[in-house]
N, C-alpha and C positions, 0 to 999 in steps of 0.2 A: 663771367668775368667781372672787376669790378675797377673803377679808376680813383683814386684818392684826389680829391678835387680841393683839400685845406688839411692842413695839419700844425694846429698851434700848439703842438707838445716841446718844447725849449731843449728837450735830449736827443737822445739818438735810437730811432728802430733797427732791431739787428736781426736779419729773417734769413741766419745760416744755418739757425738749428730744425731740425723735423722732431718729428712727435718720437716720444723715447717707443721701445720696443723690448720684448726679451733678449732681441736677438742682440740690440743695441747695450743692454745692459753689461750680457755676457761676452760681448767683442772686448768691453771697457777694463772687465776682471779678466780677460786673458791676457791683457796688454799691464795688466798691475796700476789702471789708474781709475776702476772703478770709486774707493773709498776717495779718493782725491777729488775727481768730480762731483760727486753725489753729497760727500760730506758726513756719511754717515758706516757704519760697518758693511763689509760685505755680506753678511749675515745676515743684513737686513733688507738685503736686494730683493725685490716683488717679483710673483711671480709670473707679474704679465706688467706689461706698458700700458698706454695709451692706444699704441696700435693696435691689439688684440681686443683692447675694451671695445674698442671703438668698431672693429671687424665684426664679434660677436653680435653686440647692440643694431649694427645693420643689417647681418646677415636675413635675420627675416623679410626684409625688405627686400632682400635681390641684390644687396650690394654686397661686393664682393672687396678684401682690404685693397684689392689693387685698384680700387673706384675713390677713394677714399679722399680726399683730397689734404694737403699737408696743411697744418692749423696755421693762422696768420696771426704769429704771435708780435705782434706791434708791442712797446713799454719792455723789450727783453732788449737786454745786451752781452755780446758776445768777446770776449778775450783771446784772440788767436795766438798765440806763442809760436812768433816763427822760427825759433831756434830747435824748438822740441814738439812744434805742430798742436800741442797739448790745446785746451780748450777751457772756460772759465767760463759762464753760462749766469746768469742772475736779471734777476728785473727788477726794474727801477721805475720805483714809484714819482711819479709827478710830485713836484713841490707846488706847483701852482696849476691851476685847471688848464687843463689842455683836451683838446679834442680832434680825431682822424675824423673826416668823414669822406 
């Protein structure tokens, strides 16, 4: 566990998203808004996420992806479209030093 005990970053942390996934990728391109989120062709969709990387990388270890823990992406923010649910995903760099700890 951990407790954030100061946070002088001037924006806003947005901790709705989890680590991308195949499976994540391909829900996005059934639904027709892979190239909208991503930015780029669907053509160029990877064959694995984060999640898999990340599964693989541990497996020798004994962990298993459901041990995995969700990444704690502090400096991202999240655009929800409540009309269309849709979603807008980007990070944002500090203009001035800031620091979580």
């Amino acid at each position: 566990m951990m407790t954030i005990v100061e946070d002088t970053f001037e924006d806003h942390h947005d901790l709705q998203e989890g680590m991308c996934s195949r499976k994540r990728h391909e829900l996005a391109a059934a639904k027709g808004i892979w190239e909208r989120t991503y930015g780029r062709p669907l053509a160029e969709m990877p064959p694995r996420g984060c999640t898999e990387n990340l599964g693989t990388a541990l497996a020798p270890y004994g962990i298993a992806i459901e041990g995995v823990p969700i990444p704690f992406n502090i400096f991202q923010n999240m655009i929800i479209h409540g009309d269309t649910g849709g979603t807008r995903t980007f990070t944002s760099a500090p203009e001035a030093a800031g620091r979580a700890r």
